[in-house]
N, C-alpha and C positions, 0 to 999 in steps of 0.2 A: 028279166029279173035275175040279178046275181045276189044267192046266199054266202052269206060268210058267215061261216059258223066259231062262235069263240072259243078260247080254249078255258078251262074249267079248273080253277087250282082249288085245293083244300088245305088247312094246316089247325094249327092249334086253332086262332081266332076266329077261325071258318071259311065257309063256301068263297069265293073269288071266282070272278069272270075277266078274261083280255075283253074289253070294251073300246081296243082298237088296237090296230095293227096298222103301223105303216107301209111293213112290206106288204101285206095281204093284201093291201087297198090298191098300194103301186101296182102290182104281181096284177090285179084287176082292172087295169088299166083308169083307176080314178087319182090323178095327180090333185091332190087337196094337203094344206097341212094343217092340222087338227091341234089345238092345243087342249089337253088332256086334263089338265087339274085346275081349279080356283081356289082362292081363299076369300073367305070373307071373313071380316074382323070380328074377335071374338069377344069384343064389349059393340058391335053394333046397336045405339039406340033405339034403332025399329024393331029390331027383335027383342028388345028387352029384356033377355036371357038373366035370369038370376043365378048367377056362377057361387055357388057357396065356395068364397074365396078368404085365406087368411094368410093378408098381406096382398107384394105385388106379383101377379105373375109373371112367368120368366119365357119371354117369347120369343120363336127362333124369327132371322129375320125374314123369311117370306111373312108368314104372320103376324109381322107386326107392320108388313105392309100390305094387307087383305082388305079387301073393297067392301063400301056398304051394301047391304043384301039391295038395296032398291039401285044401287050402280052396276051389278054385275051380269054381267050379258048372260041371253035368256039364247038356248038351242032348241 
């Protein structure tokens, strides 16, 4: 069993954790490449999120290309 321990940040908005490292993993000898963030679309149907919105929102474009919650791969 190999622990890897994360590192811990704090700032105004709060607590943070590194939830991956690629050297650390490399450094460990696990050659994997991990991809780290998803979006998922912020009018997705399934979720039926009631967004108190007035007007249209202004979305960057990863975001306005985020997958539906039932298309997005599950770890």
């Amino acid at each position: 069993m190999l622990l890897i321990e994360p590192r811990v940040f704090e700032d105004s908005r709060g607590t943070f954790f590194e939830s991956f490292s690629g050297r650390k993993l490399a450094d460990a000898g696990i050659q994997r490449a991990f991809v780290q963030e998803r979006t998922i679309l912020w009018n997705d149907r399934d979720l039926a999120i009631d967004w108190p919105l007035r007007g249209k929102p202004i979305l960057s474009e990863k975001d306005s290309k985020g997958l539906n919650f039932k298309d997005a791969p599950i770890y």
